[in-house]
KESE-764528 format. One record per residue: residue number from 1; residue in one letter; x, y, z of N, C-alpha, C, O in turn. Coordinates in steps of 0.1 Angstrom, whole numbers. Each point is the difference from the previous one (the first is absolute). Layout:
BEGIN
NUM_a_X_Y_Z_X_Y_Z_X_Y_Z_X_Y_Z
...
//
This chain:
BEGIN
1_x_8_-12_0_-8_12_0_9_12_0_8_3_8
2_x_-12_5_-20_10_11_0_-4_13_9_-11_1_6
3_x_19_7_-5_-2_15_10_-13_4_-4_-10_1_7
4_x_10_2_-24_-11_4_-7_-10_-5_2_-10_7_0
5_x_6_-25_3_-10_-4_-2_-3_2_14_-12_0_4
6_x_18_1_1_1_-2_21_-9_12_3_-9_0_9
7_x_13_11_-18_-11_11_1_-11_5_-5_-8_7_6
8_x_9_-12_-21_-17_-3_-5_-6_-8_3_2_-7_10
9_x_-17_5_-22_-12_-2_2_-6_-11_9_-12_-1_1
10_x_23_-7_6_-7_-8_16_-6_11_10_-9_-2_8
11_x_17_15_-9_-3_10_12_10_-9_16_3_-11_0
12_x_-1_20_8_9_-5_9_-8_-12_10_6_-10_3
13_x_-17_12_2_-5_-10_6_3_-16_-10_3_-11_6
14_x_-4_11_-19_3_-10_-8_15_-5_0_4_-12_0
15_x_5_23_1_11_-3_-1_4_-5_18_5_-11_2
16_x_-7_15_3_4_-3_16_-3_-15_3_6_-9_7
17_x_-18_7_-15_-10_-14_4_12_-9_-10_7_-9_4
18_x_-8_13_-16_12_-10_-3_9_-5_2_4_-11_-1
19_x_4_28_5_16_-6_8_2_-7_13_10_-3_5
20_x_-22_2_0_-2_-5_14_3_-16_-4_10_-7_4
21_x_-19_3_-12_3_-17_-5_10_-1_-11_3_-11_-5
22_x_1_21_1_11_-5_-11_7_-11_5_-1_-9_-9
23_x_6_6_17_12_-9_4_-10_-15_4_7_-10_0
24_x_-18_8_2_-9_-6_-2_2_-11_-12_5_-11_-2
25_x_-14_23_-10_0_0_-8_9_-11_-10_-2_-11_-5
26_x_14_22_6_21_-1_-8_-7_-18_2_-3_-7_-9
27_x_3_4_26_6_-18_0_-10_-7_-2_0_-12_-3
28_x_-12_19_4_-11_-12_-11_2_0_-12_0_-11_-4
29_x_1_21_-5_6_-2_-14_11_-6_-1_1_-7_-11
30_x_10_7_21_10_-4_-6_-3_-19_3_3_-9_-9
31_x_-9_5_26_-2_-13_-2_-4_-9_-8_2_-12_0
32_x_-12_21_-7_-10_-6_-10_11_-1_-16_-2_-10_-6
33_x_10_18_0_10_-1_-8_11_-3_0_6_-3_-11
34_x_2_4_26_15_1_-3_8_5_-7_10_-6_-4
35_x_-15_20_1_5_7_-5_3_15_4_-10_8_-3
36_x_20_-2_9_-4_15_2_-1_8_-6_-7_10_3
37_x_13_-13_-15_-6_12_-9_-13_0_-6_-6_10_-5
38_x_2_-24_5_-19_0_-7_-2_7_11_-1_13_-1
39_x_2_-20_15_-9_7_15_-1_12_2_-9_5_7
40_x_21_4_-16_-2_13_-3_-11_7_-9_-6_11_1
41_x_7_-21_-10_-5_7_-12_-18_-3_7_-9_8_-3
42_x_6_-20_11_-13_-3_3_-6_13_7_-12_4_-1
43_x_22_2_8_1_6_10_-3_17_-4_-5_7_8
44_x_9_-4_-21_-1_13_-7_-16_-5_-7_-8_9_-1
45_x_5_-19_-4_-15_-4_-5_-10_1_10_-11_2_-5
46_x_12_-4_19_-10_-1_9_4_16_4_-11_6_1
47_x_25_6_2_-6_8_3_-13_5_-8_-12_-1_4
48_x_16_6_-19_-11_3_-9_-11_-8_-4_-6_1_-11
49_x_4_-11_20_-14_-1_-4_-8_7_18_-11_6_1
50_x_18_-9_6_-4_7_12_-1_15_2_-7_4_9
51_x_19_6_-19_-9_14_0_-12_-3_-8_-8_7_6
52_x_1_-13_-16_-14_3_1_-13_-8_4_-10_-4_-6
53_x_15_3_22_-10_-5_6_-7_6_9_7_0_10
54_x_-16_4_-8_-12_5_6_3_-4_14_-6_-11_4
55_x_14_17_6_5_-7_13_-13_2_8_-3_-9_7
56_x_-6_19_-8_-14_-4_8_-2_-14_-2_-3_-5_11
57_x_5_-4_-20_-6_-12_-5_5_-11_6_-4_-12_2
58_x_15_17_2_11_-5_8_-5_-7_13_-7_9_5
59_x_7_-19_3_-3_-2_13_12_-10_9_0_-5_12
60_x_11_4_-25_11_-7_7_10_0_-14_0_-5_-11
61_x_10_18_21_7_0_-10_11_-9_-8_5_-1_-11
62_x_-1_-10_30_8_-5_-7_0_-12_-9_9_-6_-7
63_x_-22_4_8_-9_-16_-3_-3_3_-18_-4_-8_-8
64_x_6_25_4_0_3_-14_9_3_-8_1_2_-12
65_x_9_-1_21_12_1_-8_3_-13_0_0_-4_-12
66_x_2_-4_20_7_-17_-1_-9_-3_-15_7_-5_-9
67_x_-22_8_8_-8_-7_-5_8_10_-17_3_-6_-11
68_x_-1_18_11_8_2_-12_8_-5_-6_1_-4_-12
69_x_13_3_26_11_-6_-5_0_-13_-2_9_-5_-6
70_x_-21_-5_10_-1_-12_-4_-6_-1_-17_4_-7_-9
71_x_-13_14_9_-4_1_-11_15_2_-14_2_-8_-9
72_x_4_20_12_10_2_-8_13_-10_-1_6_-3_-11
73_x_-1_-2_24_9_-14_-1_-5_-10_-9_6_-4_-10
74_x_-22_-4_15_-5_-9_-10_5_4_-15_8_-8_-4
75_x_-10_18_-4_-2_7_-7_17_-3_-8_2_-5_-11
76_x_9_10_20_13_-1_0_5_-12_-1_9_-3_-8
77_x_-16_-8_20_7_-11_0_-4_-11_-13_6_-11_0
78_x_-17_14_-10_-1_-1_-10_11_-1_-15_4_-9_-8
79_x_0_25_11_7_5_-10_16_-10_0_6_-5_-9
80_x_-2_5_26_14_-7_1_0_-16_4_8_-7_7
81_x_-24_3_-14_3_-14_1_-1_-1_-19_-1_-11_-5
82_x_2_20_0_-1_-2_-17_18_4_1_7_-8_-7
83_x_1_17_13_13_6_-4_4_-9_11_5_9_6
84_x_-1_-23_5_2_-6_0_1_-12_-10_10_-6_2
85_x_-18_1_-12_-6_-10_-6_16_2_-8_7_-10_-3
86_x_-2_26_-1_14_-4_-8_10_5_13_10_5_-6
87_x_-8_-5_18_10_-1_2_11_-6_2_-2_-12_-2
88_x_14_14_4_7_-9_-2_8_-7_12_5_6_10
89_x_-6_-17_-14_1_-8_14_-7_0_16_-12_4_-2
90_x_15_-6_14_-8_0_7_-3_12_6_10_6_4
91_x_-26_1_-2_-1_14_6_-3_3_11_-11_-3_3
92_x_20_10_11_-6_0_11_-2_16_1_1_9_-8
93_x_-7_-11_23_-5_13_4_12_10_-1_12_-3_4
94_x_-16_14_-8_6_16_5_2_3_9_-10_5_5
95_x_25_-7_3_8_2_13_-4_12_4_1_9_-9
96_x_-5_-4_22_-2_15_5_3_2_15_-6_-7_8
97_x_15_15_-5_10_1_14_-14_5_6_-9_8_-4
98_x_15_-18_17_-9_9_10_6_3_15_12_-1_3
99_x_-23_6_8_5_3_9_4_-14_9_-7_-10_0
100_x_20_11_8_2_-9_8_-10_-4_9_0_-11_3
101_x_-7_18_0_-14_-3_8_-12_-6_-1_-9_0_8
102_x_10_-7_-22_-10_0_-12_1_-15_9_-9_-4_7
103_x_21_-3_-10_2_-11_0_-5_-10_19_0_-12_3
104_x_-5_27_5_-7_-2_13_-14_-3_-4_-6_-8_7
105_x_1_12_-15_-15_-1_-5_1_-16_-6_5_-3_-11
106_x_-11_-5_19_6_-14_-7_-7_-3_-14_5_-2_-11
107_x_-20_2_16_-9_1_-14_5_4_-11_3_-6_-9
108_x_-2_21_11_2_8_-14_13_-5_-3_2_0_-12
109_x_8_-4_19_11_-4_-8_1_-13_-7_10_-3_-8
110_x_-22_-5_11_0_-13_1_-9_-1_-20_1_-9_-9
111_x_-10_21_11_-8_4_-7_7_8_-16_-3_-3_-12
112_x_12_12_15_12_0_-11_10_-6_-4_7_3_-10
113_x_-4_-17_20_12_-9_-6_3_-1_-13_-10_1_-7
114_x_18_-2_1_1_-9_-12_-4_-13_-3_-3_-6_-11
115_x_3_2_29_-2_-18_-7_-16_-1_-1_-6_-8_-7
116_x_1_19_15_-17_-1_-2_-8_7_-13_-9_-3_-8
117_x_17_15_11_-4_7_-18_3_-10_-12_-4_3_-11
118_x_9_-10_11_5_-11_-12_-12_-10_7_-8_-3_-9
119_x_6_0_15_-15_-8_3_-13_5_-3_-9_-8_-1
120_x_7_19_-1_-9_12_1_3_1_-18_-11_5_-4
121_x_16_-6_-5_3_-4_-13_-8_-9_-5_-6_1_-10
122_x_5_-11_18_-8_-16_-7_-17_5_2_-10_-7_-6
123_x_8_16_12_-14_5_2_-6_7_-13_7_5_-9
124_x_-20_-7_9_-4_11_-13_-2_15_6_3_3_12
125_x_-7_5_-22_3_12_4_-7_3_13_5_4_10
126_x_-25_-9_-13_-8_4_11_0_-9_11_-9_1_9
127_x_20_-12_-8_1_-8_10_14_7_11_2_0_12
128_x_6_7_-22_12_6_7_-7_11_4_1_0_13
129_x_-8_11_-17_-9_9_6_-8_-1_12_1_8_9
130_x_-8_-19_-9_-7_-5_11_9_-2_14_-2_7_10
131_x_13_-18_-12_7_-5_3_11_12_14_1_0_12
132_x_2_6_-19_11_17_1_-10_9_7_3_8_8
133_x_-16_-10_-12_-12_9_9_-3_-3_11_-2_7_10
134_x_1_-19_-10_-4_-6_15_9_-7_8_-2_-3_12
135_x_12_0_-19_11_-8_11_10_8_7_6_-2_11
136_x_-5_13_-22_13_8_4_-5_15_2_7_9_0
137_x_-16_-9_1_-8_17_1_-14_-3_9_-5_10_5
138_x_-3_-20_-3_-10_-1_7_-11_10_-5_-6_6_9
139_x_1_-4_-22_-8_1_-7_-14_-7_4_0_-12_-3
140_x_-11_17_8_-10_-12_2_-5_-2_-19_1_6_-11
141_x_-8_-19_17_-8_-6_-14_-6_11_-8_4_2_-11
142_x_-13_6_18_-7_10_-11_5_9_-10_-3_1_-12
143_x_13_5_20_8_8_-2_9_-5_-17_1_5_-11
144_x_3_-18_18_11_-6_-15_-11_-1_-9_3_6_-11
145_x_-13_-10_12_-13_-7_-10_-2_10_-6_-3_-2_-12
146_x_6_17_16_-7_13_-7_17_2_-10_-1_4_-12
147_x_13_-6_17_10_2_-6_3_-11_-12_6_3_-10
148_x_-10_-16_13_-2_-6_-14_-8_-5_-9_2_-6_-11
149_x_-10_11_17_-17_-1_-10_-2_-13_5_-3_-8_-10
150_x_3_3_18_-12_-15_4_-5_0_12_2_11_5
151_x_-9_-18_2_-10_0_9_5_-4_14_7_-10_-2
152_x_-8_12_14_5_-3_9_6_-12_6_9_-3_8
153_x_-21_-5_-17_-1_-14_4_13_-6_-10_8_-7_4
154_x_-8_9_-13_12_-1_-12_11_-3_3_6_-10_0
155_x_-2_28_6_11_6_7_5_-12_12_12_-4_0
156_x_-23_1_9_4_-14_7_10_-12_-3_10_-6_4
157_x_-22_5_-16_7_-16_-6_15_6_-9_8_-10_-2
158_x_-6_19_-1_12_1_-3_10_1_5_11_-4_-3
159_x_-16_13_17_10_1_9_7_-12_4_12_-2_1
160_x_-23_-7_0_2_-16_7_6_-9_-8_3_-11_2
161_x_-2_18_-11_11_-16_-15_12_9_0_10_-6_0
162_x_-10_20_0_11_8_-5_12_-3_18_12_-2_0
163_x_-21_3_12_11_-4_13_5_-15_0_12_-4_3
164_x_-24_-6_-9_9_-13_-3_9_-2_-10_6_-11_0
165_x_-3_18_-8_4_-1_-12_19_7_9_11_-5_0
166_x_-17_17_6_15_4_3_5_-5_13_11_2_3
167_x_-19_-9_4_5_-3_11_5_-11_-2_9_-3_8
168_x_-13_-8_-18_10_-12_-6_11_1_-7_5_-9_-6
169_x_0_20_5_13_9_-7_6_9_8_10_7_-5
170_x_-14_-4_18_11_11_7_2_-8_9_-6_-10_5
171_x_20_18_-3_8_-11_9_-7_-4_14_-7_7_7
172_x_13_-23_-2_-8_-4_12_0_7_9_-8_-1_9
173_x_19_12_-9_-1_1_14_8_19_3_9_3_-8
174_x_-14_5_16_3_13_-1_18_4_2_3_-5_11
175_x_5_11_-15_12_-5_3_4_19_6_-5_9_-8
176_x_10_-7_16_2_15_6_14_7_-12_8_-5_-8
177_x_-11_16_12_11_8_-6_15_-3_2_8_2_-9
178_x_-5_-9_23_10_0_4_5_-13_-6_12_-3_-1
179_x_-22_-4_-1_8_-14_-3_1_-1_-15_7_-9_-3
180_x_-11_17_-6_1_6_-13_11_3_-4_6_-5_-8
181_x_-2_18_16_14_4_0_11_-4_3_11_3_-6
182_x_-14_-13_19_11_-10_1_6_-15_-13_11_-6_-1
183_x_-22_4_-6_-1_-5_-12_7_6_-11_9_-6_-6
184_x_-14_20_4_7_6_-13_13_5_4_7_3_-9
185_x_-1_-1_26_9_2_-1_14_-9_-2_11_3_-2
186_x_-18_-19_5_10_-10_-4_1_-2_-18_10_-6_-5
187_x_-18_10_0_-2_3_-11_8_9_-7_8_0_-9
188_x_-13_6_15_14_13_-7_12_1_5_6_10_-5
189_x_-1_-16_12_13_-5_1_8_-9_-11_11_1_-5
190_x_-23_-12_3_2_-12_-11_0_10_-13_10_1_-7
191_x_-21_5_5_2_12_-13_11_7_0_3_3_-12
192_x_3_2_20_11_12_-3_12_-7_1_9_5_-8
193_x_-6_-16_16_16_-9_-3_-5_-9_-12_10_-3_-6
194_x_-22_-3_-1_-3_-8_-13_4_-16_6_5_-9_-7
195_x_-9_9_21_3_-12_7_-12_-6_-4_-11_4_3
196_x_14_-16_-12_-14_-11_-4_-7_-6_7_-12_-2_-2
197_x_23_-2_15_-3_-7_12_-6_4_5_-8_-8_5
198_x_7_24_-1_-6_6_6_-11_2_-2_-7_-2_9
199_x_3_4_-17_-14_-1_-11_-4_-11_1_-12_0_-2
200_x_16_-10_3_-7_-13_1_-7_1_16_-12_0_3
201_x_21_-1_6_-2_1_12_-14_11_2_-10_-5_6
202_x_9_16_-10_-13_6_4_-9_-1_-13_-8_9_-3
203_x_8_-19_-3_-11_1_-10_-8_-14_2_6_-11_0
204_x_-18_10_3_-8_-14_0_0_-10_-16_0_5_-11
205_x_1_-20_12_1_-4_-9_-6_3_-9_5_0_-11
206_x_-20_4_13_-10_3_-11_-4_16_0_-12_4_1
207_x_23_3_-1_0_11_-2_-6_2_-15_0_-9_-9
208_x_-6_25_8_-7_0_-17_11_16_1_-2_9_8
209_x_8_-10_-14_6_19_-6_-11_8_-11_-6_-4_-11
210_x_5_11_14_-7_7_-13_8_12_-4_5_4_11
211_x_-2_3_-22_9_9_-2_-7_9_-13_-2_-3_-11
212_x_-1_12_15_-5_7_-8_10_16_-9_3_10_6
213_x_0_-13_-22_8_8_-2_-8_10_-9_2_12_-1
214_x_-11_-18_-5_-10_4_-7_5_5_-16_-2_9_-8
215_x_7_-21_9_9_2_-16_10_8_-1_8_-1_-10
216_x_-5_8_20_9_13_-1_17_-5_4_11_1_-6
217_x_-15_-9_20_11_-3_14_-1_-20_-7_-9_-6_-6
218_x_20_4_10_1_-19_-2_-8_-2_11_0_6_11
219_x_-4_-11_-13_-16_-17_8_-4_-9_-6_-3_-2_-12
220_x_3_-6_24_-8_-19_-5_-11_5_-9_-5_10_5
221_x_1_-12_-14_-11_2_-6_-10_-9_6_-12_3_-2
222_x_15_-14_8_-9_-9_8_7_-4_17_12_-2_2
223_x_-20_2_5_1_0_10_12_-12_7_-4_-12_-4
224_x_15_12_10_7_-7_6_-1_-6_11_0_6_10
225_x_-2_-20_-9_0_-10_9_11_-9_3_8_-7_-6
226_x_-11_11_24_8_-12_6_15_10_6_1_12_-4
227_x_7_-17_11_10_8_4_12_1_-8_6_10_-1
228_x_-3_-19_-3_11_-1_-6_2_8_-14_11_5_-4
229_x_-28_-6_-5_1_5_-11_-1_19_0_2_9_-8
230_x_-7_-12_23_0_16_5_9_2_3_7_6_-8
231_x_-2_-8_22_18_3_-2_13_5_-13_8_10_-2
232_x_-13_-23_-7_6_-1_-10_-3_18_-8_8_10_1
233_x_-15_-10_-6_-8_13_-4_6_14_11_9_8_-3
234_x_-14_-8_13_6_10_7_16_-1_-5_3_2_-11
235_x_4_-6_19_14_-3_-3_7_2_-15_12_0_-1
236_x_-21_2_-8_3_5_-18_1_6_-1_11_5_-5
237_x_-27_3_9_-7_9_-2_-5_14_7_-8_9_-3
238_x_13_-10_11_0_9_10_15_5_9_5_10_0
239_x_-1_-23_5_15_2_7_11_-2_-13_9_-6_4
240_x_-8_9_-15_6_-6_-7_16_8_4_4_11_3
241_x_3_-26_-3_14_4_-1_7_14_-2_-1_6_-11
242_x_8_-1_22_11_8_-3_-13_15_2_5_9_6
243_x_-18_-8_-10_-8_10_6_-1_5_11_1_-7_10
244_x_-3_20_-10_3_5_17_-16_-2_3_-8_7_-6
245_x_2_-18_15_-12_0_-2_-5_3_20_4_-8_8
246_x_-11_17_-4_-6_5_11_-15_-1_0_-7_1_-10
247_x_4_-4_25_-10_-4_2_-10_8_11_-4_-7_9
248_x_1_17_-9_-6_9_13_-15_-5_2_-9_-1_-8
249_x_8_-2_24_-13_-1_6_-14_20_-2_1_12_2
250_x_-11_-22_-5_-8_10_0_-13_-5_-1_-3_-12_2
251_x_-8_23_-5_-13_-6_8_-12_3_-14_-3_12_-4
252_x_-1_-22_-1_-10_4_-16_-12_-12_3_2_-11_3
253_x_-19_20_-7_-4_-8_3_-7_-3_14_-10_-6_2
254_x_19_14_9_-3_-3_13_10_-12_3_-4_-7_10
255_x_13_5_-15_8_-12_6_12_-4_-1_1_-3_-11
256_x_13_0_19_10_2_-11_4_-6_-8_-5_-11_-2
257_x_13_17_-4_8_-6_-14_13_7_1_4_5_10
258_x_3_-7_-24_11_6_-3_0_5_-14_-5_-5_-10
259_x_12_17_11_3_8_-14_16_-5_-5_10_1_8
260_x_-10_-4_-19_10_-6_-3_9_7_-12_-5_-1_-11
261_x_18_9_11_8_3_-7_12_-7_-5_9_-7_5
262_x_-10_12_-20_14_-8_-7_5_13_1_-6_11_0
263_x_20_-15_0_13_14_-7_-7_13_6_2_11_-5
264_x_-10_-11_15_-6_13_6_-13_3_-6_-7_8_7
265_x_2_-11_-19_-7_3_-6_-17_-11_5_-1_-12_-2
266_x_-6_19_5_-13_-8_3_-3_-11_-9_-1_1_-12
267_x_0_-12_21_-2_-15_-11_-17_-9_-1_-5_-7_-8
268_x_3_11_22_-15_-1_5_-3_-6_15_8_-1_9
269_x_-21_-3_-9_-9_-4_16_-3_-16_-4_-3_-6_-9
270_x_5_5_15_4_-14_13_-10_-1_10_2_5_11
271_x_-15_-12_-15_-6_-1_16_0_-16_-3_6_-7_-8
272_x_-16_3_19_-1_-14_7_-10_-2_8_-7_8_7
273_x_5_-24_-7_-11_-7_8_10_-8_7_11_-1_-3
274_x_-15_-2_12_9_-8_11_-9_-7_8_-6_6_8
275_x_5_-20_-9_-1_-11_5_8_-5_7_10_-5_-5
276_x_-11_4_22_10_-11_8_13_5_-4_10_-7_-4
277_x_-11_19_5_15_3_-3_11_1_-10_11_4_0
278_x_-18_-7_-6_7_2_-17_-7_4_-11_-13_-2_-1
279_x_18_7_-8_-11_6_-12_-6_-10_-7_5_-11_-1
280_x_-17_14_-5_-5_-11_-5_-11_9_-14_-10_-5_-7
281_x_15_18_5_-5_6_-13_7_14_5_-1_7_10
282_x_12_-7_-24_10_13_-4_-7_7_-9_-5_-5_-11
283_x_4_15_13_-5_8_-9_9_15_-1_2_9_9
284_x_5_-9_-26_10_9_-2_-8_9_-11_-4_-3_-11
285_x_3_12_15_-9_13_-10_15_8_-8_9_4_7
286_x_-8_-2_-19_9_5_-2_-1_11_-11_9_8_-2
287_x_-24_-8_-7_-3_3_-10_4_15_7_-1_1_12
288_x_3_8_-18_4_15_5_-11_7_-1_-3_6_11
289_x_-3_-5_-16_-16_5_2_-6_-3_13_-5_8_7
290_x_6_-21_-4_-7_2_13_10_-1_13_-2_-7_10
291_x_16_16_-13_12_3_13_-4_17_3_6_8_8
292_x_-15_-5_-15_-3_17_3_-6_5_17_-1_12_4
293_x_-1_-21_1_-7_3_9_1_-8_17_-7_-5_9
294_x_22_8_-11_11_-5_10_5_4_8_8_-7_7
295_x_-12_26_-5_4_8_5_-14_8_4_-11_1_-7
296_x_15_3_22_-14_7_5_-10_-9_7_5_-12_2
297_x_-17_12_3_-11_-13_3_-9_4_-4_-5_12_0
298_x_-2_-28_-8_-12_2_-6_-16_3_6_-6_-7_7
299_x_3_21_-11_-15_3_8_-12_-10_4_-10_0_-7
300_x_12_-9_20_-7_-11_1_-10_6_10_-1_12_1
301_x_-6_-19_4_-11_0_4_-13_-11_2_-5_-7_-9
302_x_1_7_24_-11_-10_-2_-9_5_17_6_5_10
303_x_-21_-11_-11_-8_6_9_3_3_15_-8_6_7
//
C-alpha cells in the first residue's frame, strides 16, 4: 500500500482498519501460497477492494478482510499452480526471516515450516484455504464458508479430510527450537569442513533433500533420498572442494536454519525437519528470487 493510496479514497478510518490487520493478513496470504511476493501482491488487491466498501456495512472488520484476502489468494493460488506446472525441478516455499520470537509461538511456527507448507501443497486450493483458516488462524465455520463460497456444513467436511490428510504427513512429533539448532549446528560443521561422515552422522537414513534452483542455481531436479545419496550431493554440490564454504545460524519461517555462503557470496537457505534427532527432510532454497527477503522480519500476525 503506497503513501498515496494510504491517503486516498478508503478515507483514514479505512486505512487505520486496514493497517491494524495488515500483518494478519501478509501471513494468511502468504500461508495459503508460499510465496511473499504473491502475499504482497494479495495484499495490495484486498487493500483496493476494501477502499470501496461501505464500512457502515461492515459489522466485523476483521472477518472481511480475511474473507478478501481469501478470496484473492484462491484466486492466486490458481495462477501459480499453472507457473509451477513448468517449473523447473522441485518447488519449495519462499524463505522469509523472521523474528527470534516467532519461533516462541509454537503453532504459528509450526504453521510456516517448510516441512508443513510442502504438506499444505498436496492440498487443493479450497482445501488449503480452509485448512490455514481454521487450523492456524481459528477462523469459525461461517466465517470460512463466506470466504470460499460453500456452506458451513461443507466447510466441516473439508476441514475434516484436509487435518487427516496433513496430520498423516507432518512430522510425529513437535521438536523445539533448541533441538533444531543443535541439529543444524552439527550440520554445519559437516558443511563447512565437507566432512561426509559428518553428514552422515546427522542425516537420518531416509532423509528426502529437496533443492530448489529454479533453473537458474544447480538442483536435483528430483528429490534426493536416503543419506548417503544426500550426503553424496551435499559434499559436490554445496561443500565442493577447495570452496570457502560458511554456514551462519538464523531464523526463517519461524524456525531455524542456516544461510549458506560460497566465496562470500550468498548461496542459499537450509531449513529442516528433524525427527529423533536427526534430519529427515533438507530443504535447500537457492533460486535467487526467492533469497530477497532474508533481511528485516516478515509482517506476521495472528488473532
Amino acid at each position: 500500500m503506497s503513501d498515496q493510496q494510504s491517503s486516498g479514497g478508503g478515507g483514514d478510518e479505512a486505512t487505520e482498519v486496514f493497517v491494524a490487520h495488515r500483518n494478519l493478513l501478509f501471513t494468511v496470504a502468504y500461508e495459503m501460497l508460499g510465496s511473499a511476493a504473491d502475499a504482497e501482491d494479495v495484499l495490495q488487491e484486498t487493500w483496493l477492494r476494501w477502499t470501496g466498501v461501505d464500512l457502515g456495512t461492515v459489522r466485523d472488520a476483521r472477518a472481511y478482510l480475511i474473507r478478501i484476502t481469501t478470496r484473492q489468494a484462491l484466486n492466486r493460488l490458481r495462477t501459480l499452480a499453472r507457473r509451477k506446472e513448468s517449473y523447473v525441478g522441485p518447488w519449495l516455499p519462499e524463505p522469509v526471516a523472521t523474528a527470534p520470537d516467532v519461533a516462541e509461538d509454537a503453532e504459528l511456527a509450526e504453521s510456516m515450516s517448510m516441512a508443513l507448507m510442502l504438506v499444505l501443497e498436496t492440498l487443493s486450493p479450497t482445501e488449503r484455504a480452509v485448512f490455514v483458516l481454521r487450523e492456524a488462524f481459528g477462523v469459525d465455520y461461517d466465517d470460512i464458508a463466506g470466504a470460499v463460497g460453500r456452506s458451513p456444513a461443507a466447510v466441516r467436511q473439508i476441514a475434516y479430510r484436509a487435518r487427516q490428510h496433513v496430520d498423516a504427513r507432518r512430522p510425529r512429533r513437535s521438536v523445539s527450537a533448541g533441538e533444531t539448532r543443535a541439529v543444524l549446528e552439527s550440520f554445519r560443521r559437516a558443511l563447512e569442513s565437507g566432512d561426509l561422515q559428518g553428514l552422515l552422522d546427522v542425516l537420518a537414513p531416509e532423509v528426502v533433500l529437496l533443492s530448489d534452483g529454479g533453473g537458474v542455481k544447480r538442483a536435483a531436479l528430483q528429490p534426493v533420498v536416503g543419506a548417503l545419496r544426500a550426503g553424496r550431493f551435499i559434499a559436490s554440490g554445496i561443500a565442493r572442494h577447495g570452496m570457502d564454504v560458511t554456514a551462519g545460524h538464523t531464523v526463517v519461517n519461524g524456525n531455524p536454519a542456516l544461510v549458506v555462503r560460497v566465496e562470500g557470496e550468498l548461496d542459499g537457505i537450509v531449513a529442516v525437519r528433524v525427527d529423533e534427532g536427526r534430519i529427515t527432510g533438507l530443504y535447500y532454497v537457492r533460486n535467487p528470487a526467492k533469497l530477497t527477503r532474508l533481511s528485516g522480519d516478515a509482517p506476521l500476525g495472528r488473532p
